[in-house]
N, C-alpha and C positions, 0 to 999 in steps of 0.2 A: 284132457290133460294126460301125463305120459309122467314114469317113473323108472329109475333103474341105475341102473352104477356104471362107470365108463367103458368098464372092461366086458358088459353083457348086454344083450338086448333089449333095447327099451321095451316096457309097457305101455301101454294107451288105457287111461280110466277116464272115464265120462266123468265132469265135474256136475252139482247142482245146480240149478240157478233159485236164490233165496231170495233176491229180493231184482230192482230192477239192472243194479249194479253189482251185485253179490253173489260169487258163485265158491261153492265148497265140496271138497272130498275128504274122505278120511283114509290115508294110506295104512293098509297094515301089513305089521314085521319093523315097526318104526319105533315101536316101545322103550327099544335104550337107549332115546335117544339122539342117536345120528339121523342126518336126513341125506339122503342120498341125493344126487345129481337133477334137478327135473326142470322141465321149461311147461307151457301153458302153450298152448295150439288152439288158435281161433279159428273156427271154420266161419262160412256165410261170404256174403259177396266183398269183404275185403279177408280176407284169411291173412294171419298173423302168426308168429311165432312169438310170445311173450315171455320176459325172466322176471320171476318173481324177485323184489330183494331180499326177503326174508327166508331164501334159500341160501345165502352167503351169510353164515351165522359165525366165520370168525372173526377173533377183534381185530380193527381198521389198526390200532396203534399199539406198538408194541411195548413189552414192559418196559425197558429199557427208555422210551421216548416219554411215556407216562409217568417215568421217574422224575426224568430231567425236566419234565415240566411242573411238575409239583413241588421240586426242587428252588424254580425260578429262574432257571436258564436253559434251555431247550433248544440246542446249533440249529436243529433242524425243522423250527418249528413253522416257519412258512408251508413245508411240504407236509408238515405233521395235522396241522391244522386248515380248517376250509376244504375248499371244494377244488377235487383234482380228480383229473382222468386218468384211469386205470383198469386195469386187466386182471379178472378172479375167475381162475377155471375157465381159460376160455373166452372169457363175454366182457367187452368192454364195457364200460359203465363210471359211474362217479360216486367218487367218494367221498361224503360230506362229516366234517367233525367239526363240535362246538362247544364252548364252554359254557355251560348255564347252569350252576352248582343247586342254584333252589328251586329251576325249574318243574313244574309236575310234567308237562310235558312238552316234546319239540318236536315238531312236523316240519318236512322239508314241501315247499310252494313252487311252485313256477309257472313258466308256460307248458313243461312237459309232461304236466298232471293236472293243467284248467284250475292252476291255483284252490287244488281244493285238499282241507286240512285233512282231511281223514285219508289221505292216499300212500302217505309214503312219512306215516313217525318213525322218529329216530328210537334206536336202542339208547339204555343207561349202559354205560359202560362202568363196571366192576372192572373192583382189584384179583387179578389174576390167581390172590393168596387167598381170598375169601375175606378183603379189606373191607367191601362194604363199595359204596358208589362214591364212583369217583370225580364225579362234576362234567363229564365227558358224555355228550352224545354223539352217537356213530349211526350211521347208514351207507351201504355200497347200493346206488342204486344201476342195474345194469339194465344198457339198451338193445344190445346184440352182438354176433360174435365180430364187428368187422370197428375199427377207431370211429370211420364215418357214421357209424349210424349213434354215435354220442352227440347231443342237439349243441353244439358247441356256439357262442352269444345267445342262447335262453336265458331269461331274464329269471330269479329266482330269488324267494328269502325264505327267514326261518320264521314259522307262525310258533309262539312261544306261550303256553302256558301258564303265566306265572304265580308264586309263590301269594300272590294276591288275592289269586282266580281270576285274575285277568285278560284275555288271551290279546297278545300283541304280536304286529309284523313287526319282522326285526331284520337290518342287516347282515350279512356273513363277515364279522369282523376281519375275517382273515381273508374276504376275497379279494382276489386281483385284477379285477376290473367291475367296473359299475356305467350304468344307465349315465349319458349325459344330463348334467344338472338343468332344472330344477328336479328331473326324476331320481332315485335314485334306490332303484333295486339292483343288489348283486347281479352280476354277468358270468355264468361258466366260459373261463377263459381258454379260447382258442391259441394264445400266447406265452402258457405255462411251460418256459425252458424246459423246469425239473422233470414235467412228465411228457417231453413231445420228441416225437422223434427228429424234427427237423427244426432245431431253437433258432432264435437270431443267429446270422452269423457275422459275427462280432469279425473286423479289417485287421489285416496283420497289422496299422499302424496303430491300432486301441491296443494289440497286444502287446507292439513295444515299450507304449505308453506305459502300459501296466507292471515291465518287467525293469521300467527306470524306477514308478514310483515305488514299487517292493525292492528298491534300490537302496532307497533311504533306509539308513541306519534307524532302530528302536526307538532311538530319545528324539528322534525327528532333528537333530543338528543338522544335517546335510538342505534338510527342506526350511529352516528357519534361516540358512546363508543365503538363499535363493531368491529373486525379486519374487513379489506378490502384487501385480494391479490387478485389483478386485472391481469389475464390475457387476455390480446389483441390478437386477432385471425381475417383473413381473412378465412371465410373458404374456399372459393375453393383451397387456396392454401396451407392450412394448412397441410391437408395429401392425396394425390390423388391412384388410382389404381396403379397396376401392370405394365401398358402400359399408364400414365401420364392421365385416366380417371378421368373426375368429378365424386366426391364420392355424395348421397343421404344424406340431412341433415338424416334421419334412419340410413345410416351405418355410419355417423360419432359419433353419440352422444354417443354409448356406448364405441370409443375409446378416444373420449375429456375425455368424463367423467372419465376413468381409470386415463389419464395421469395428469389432473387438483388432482383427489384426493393424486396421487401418491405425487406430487410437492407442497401438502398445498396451493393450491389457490382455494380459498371458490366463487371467481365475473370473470365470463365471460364475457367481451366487445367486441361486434363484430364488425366491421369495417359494413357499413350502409347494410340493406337487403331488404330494399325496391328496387322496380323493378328497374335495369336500365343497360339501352341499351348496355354498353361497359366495360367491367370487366377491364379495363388498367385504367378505372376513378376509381378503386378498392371502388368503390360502391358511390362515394359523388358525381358523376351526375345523379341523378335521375330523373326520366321521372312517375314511378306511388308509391306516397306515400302511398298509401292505398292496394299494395300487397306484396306477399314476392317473393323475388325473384327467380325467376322459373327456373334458370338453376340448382338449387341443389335439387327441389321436388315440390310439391304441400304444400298449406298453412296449408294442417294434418299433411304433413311430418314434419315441421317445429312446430307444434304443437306437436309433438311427442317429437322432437331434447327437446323443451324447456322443457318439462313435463320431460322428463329424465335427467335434468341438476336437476330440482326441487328434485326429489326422492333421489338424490345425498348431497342435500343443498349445491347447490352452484344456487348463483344469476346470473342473466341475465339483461346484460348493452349492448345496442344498439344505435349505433351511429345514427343522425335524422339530417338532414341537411336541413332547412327552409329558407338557407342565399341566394339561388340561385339555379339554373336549366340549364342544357343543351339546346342547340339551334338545337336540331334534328327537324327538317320539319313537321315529324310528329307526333310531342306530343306538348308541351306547347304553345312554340312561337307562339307570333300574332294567339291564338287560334281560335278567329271570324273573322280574317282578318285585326287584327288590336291587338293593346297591350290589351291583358288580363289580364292575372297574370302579368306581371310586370309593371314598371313603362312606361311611352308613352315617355319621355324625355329622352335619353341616357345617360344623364351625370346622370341619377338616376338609370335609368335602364338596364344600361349593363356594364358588367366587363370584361374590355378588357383583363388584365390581367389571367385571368381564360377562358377566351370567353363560356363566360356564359351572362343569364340575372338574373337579379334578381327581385326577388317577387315585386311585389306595397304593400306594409305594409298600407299604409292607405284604401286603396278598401277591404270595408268589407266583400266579397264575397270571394275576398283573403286571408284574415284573417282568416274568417271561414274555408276554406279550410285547411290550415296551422296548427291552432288550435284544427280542429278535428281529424289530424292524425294519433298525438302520444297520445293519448286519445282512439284510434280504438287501437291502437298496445298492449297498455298496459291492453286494455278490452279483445279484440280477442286470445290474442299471449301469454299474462300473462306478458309480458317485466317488469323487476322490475324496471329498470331503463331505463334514457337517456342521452347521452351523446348529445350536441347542440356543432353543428360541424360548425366552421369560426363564433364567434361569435364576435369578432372584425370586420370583415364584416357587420354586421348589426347594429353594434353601431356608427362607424363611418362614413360622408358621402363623405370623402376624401378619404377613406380608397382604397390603392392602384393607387388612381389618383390623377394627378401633379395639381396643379395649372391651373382655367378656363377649368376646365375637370367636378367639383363637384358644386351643387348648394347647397349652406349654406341654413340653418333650419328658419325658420320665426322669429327666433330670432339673425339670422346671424351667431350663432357658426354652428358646425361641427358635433354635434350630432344627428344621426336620431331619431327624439322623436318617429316618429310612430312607428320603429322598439323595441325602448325602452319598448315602452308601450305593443307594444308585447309579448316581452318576461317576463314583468312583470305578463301578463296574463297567459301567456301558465301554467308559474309556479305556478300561482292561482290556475286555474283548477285544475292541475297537481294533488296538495294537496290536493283539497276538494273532487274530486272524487276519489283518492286512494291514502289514507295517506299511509304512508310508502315507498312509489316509492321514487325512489334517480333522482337526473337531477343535472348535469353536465353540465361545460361551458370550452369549450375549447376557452378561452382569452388570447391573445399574449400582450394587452396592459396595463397601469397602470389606468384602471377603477376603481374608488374605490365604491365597494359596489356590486359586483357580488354575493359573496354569504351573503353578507345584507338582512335584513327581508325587504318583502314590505313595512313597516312604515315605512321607509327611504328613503329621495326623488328619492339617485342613486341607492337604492339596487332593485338590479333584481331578489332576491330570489330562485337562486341557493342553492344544500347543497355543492356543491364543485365546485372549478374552477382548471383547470390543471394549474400546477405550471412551464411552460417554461420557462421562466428564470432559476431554477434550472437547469433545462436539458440541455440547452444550454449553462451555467458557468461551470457545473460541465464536461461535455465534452470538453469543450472548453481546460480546467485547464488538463486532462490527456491525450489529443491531442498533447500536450505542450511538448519539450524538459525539461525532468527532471532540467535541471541547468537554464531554465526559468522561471519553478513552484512557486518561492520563490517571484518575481516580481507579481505572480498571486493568492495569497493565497487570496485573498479577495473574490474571485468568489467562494472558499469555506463556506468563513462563511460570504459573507455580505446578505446570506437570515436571519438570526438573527436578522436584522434589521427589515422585513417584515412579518416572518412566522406566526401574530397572526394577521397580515391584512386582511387572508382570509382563507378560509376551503379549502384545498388542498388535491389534488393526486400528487403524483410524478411519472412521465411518463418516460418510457424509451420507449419510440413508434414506429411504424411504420413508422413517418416520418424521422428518423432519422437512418432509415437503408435502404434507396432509392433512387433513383434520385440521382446516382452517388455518395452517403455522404460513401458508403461503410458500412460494418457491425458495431455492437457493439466491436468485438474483434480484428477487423481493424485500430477503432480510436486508441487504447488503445496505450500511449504513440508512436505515429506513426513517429514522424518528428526524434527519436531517434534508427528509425528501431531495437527495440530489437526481440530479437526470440520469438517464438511462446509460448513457455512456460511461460516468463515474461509477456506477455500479457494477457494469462488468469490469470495470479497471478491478476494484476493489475482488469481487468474486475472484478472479486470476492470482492476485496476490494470495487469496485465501487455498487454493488449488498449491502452489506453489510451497509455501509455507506447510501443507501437510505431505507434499509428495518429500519434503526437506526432512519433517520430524522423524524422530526414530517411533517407527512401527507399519504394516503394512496401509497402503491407503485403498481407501474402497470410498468410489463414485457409483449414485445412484443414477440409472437412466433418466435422461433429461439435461443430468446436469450437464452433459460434454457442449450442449449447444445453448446452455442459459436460458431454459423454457421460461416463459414469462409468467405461465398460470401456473400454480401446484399440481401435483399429481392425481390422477380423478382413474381409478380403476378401470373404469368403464370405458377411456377413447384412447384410440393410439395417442405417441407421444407425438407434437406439434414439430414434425419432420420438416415442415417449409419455415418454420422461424430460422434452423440451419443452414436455410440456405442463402437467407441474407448475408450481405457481405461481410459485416461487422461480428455476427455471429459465428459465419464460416471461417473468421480468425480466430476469432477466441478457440474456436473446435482444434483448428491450428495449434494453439496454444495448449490444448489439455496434451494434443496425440506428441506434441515435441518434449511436452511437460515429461509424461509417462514416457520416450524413449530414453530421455536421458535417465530417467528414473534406473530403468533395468538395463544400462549400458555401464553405468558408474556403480562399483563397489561399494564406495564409503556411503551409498544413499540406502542399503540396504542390509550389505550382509552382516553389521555391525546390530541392529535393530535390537538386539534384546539385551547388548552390554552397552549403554551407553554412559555407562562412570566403570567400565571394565571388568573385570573378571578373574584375580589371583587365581582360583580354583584351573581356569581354563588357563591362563599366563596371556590374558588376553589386556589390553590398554585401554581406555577409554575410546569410546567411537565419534561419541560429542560432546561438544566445547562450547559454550558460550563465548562472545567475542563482543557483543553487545546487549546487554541484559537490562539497566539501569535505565535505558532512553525514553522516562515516560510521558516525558512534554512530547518529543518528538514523534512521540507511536515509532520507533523505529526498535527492531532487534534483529543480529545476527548472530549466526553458529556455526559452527565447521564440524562436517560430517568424516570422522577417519576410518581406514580399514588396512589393518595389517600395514604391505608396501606399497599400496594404494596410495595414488597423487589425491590428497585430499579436495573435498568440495565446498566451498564457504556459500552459503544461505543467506540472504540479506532480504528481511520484507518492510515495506514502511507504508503503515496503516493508515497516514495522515492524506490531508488533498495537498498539503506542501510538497512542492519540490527543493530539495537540499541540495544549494552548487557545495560544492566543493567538501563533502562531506569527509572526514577522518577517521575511518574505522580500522582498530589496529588487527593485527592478524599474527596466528602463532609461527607463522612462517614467512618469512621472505624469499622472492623471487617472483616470478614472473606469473600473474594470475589473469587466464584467456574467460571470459563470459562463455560462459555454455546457453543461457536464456537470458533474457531483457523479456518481463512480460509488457514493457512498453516499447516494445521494437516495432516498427513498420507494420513487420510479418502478421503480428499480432493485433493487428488496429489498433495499438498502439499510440502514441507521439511524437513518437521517435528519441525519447530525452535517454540520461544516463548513454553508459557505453553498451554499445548494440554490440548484439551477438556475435560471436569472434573477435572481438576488440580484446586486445591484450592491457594489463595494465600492470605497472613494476612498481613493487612497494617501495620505502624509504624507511630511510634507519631512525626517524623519528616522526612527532603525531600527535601519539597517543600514551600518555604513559601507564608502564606499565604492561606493554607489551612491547616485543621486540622487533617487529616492524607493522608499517601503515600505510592503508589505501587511502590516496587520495582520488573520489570521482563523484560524480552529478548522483544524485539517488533521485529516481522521479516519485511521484504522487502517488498513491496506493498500486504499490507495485512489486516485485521480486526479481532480486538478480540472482541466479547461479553460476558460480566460478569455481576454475580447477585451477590448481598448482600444476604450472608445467616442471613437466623434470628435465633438470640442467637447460632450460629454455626450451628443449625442444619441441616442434610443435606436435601432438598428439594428433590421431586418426578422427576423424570427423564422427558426432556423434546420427542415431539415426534422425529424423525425422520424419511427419508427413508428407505425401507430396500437395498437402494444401487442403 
């Protein structure tokens, strides 16, 4: 061994050898204290140069970051916490921090120590003031003076102690990459932007992308007048090999990307990609929020997938789920041997229902965790968006428990404030550190004030909350035997009542083609077993009718081509039923649906004023025109925007075809069909006025309105029409080429 300070001559002192592994010296002139500079020199026939870690004796984190995390928000807490490569004195090395507040002790594992506990415990990390411990263990463990000789993918966790006397392997909650599943031990990341000298490098057009979406104004108005075709994607399941292989986010993103441009959907939402353990959880148990999931690539790969969605202009929405966690052994749960991350009482912190636990919202050390995530994801990854997965979960403290299961709020209701105030934060941040990002609230309940501004007591500052109630009326109602429709016509129009309560997406999701519910083209009038053909008539119509409603629409993969089985995690989606003829139209039908969607004004940028707006001096956007027709299943509406040539919506749910139908309209003059989802094109019938066909209203009908279309309305079907202006005939909308 060897001793001495930078600026003088090293010494060389022979160590002991005590046992077969154990060797010891006792330096002196070390008495106050300090240790000076020293390395470990192995002779014999591999000769070495070794650094001790317990020669790097200052703290890893600084007051300042130990504040803000004790605090409950910590900006910098990805690079604060876990395991990161860095430089002390010279020696490159890793530096490991962890939160384990009741730990006795915490050993760092790997391959780079033969997994063995006794090589390399962490320090207690004390308050700077003579606070006491502060929940924080530290280690710089160093490999040598060059970046390469750090074992960069060693696999690693933390052997923990705990408060039980139980000693458990545990996860690196913070780390950024992990072992492909079913294994799953932390991975020292070769991929960490913040500490590498050579990060991804991110294409001038991800950077334009980025300096349009920090374009959008604060309140998000610029991005809520914008189309939005949301398509929903798992990917592993999305498109797999030749022989049922997981594809590389690299070999998927240049075939998403064709088929998103081909079909007019501008917003990818992916089902959750943070790390976790069992792909049948189709991503919402997660085990490490702060990596991507590693059965499809590394975190450049996925840096890649996203940076090519950019180049393409379409957005990236990612599901984040803060509400709860898996009870795998060896990740979150009772992480120090006792409740960490979640709450210590069951009736707060576990979900039987789900058998999960869920988070402690009030432990700030939790919070910050939580907080920092999607803040890492949207820095690291470029995510433009989030969707907040079970958020009726974290609002309510009953939620899913009976009676004497839940402990009411210090004010006796039912509301979790902590979690409230959570999410009211998360969407703070959200916005002040990257305007423009979108966040989403999947809420099932009647909370009023999800996408409400923070100045309002209940608004949680969402730009959009998913609209299930739609989902589930509107399925419900063509579930239905056609000659019960008429008893259910309210599940069509009683969101009329509601549609300007909140900023909405309309989902046709993932949940609703799983867990035995059957497909989209399953439900389609099913208790009336018609044939396969009336089904997709009907499904089109349904397509139609949500791209028409006011709020953004979002298709789960499958549905563009009418998959016949439900969704099944496990196998690509059934890409050769697309290629029959009759389905290759309907595909037709979605990709003409979606262009005229985001070609026409009044189908969109209207979406959140739809009975208008004194505040903004804005008009109503939509109208009924047919509300009452519930023999018929027939209802229409007119979508307006500003000077926008309005768009009229017509769906009729029945298997009747109506000649000569009279629907009155707020405006007369000359209305061209933009779609007929029974046109030719479409495998269709051919009935009603096909595509481009012009029709001119009359000064009488209908009364009570001021003029009236006369024409054919076919069988479960959807017409869209525009008002021409002064007759003239408008530019061609887009389409696919088939």
């Amino acid at each position: 061994g060897g001793a001495g300070d930078e600026e003088s001559e090293p010494i060389e002192v022979p160590m002991v050898r005590r046992c077969a592994w154990l060797y010891e010296v006792v330096l002196e002139g070390c008495g106050d204290g300090t240790l000076p500079p020293y390395s470990v020199v192995v002779s014999g026939p591999r000769p070495a140069m070794l650094f001790d870690a317990y020669a790097f004796t200052q703290p890893l984190v600084s007051d300042a970051d130990l504040a803000a995390l004790q605090a409950g928000f910590c900006p910098r807490i990805a690079d604060v916490m876990g395991c990161h490569c860095s430089s002390l004195r010279g020696v490159f090395g890793l530096r490991f921090v962890v939160w384990a507040p009741r730990a006795r002790l915490v050993a760092v594992v790997g391959d780079f120590n033969g997994w063995d506990g006794r090589a390399h415990p962490m320090r207690r990390r004390c308050a700077s003031d003579g606070g006491g411990f502060t929940g924080l263990w530290e280690l710089f463990l160093p490999f040598g003076p060059c970046r390469e000789d750090v074992p960069f993918g060693s696999k690693y966790m933390l052997r923990i102690s705990g408060a039980d006397g139980v000693d458990r392997l545990k996860i690196d909650p913070f780390a950024q990459e992990f072992e492909v599943p079913p294994r799953h031990a932390s991975v020292v990341s070769a991929h960490d932007d913040a500490f590498s000298p050579s990060p991804f490098a991110w294409s001038a057009a991800d950077a334009a992308w980025l300096r349009r979406r920090r374009g959008e104004d604060s309140a998000g108005t610029a991005q809520r007048r914008r189309p939005m075709a949301i398509y929903e994607v798992h990917l592993p399941s999305w498109r797999r090999g030749g022989n049922g292989d997981i594809l590389n986010y690299r070999e998927l993103a240049p075939m998403l990307v064709e088929h998103m441009k081909a079909l007019h959907f501008n917003f990818l939402e992916l089902l959750p990609l943070a790390q976790h353990p069992f792909d049948g959880s189709w991503g919402y148990q997660v085990t490490g929020h702060y990596a991507a999931y590693s059965l499809l690539g590394s975190p450049d790969d996925l840096k890649f997938f996203i940076d090519s969605m950019h180049q393409a202009d379409i957005g990236v929405i990612m599901d984040f789920v803060p509400a709860h966690f898996c009870k795998d052994e060896w990740a979150l749960i009772d992480f120090d041997g006792s409740a960490t991350f979640e709450y210590e009482d069951p009736r707060e912190g576990e979900h039987a229902e789900w058998g999960t636990r869920v988070f402690n919202f009030k432990c700030n050390e939790v919070r910050a965790y939580l907080l920092g995530a999607p803040l890492f994801w949207i820095e690291r990854y470029h995510i433009d968006g989030l969707r907040v997965d079970a958020v009726s979960a974290m609002l309510y403290r009953n939620f899913g428990r009976k009676d004497g299961e839940w402990i009411p709020n210090e004010h006796g209701g039912d509301s979790c404030l902590e979690a409230v105030s959570l999410l009211r934060e998360l969407n703070r941040r959200v916005k002040e550190a990257f305007p423009g990002v979108i966040m989403c609230a999947e809420e099932s309940t009647s909370w009023s004030g999800v996408t409400a501004g923070l100045d309002e007591p209940s608004g949680l500052g969402f730009d959009f909350k998913w609209d299930l109630g739609w989902m589930n009326d509107s399925l419900s109602y063509l579930a239905a035997p056609f000659r019960e429709r008429p008893d259910k016509h309210e599940k069509l129009t009683f969101r009329g009542l509601y549609m300007q309560h909140e900023k909405w997406v309309l989902p046709l999701s993932h949940d609703e083609v799983v867990s035995g519910k059957g497909s989209l083209v399953d439900k389609m009038s099913y208790l009336d077993f018609p044939d396969f053909y009336d089904k997709l008539q009907l499904l089109k119509a349904l397509y139609g009718f949500q791209v028409g409603s006011p709020g953004r629409p979002l298709l789960f993969m499958g549905g563009e081509i009418a998959q016949g089985r439900e969704w099944n995690y496990s196998q690509s989606i059934d890409w050769h039923e697309g290629e029959e003829e009759l389905r290759s139209k309907f595909c037709t039908w979605v990709s003409d649906l979606f262009g005229v969607y985001q070609h026409h004004l009044p189908l969109h940028a209207g979406d959140d004023e739809p009975h208008g707006s004194e505040a903004a001096s804005l008009p109503r956007s939509f109208e009924w025109t047919e509300v009452d027709n519930r023999s018929a299943c027939v209802i229409a509406f007119v979508r307006h925007w500003e000077k926008e040539q309005p768009v009229l919506v017509v769906c009729n749910f029945s298997p009747s075809d109506y000649d000569g139908y009279a629907l009155g309209v707020p405006l007369a003059g000359t209305w061209r069909v933009l779609l007929n989802s029974d046109d030719w094109r479409y495998g269709g019938r051919g009935r009603g006025p096909g595509n481009h066909v012009r029709l001119q209203t009359t000064p009488d009908g209908r009364f009570g309105w001021p003029a009236c279309l006369w024409f054919d309305v076919p069988a479960h079907s959807c017409i869209l029409m525009v008002l021409e202006e002064d007759g003239e005939k408008q530019g061609e909308d887009p389409k696919a080429s088939g």
